[in-house]
C-alpha positions in Angstrom: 91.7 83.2 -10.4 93.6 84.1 -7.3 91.8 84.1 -4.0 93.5 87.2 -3.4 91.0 89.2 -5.9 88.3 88.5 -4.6 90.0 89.8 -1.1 90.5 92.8 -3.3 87.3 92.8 -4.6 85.7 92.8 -0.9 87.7 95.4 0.4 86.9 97.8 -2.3 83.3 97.0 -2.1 83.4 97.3 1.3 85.1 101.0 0.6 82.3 102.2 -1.8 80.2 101.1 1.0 81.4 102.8 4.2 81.9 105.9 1.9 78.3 106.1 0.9 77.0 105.6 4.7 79.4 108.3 5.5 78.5 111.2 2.9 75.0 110.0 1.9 72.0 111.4 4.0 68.8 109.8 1.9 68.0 106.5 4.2 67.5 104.8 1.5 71.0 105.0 0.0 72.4 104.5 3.5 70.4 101.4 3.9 71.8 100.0 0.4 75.7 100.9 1.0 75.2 99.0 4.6 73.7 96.0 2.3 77.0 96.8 0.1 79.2 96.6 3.1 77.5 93.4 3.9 77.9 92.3 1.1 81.7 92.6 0.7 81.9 90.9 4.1 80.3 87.8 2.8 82.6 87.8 -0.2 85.3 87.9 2.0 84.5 84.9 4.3 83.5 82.8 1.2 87.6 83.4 -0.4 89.0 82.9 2.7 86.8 80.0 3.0 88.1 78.5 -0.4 91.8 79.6 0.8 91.9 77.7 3.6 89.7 74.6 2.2 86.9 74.3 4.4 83.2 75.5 4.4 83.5 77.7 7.9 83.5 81.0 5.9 80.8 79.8 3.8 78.8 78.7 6.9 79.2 82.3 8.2 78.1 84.1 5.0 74.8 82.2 5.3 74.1 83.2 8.3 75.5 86.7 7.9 72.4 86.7 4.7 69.9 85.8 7.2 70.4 88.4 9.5 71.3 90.6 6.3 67.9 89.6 5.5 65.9 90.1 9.1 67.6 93.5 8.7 66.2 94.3 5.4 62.7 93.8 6.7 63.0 95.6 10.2 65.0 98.8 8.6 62.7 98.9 5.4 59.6 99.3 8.3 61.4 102.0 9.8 61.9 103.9 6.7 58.3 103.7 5.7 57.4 104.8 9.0 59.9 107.9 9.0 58.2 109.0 5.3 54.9 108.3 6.1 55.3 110.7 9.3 57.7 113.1 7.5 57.4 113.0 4.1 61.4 112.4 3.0 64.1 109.7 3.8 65.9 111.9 4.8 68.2 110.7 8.3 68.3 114.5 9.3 64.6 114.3 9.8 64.3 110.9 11.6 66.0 112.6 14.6 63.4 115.0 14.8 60.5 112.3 15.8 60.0 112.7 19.3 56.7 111.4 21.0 
């Protein structure tokens, strides 16, 4: 299979992604397309990683999974926190939280 797909592949994901940050207001959506956007970012570093014949890209993704995944825990304690204060996931309502 072409490299080129896959670059294809990415920048559709990566599409669906930025589309569903854009229109979607639930945080938990929002948080998911960003994970979809980070996702489509990785793919792309690993083709151009296996188009260009070294492991840079690949190097890249990993560490792009590991902040992907420090992410994952900080954003998933601010969401609990909004809904336990607001009752919805809603991103409208997080801007109302004032101390």
């Amino acid at each position: 299979m072409n490299p080129v797909n896959y670059l294809y592949l990415a920048a559709l994901l990566f599409t669906i992604g930025a589309v569903g940050v854009l229109i979607r207001r639930n945080a938990i959506v929002l948080f998911m397309c960003v994970e979809l956007m980070l996702n489509a970012c990785n793919l792309a570093f690993v083709a151009f990683s296996r188009m260009h014949g070294n492991l840079d890209g690949q190097i890249i993704a990993f560490f792009t999974m590991v902040v992907a995944a420090a992410e994952v825990v900080v954003g998933l304690a601010i969401i609990v926190s909004v809904f336990r204060a607001r009752h919805s996931a809603s991103v409208d309502d997080a801007s109302l939280m004032k101390l």
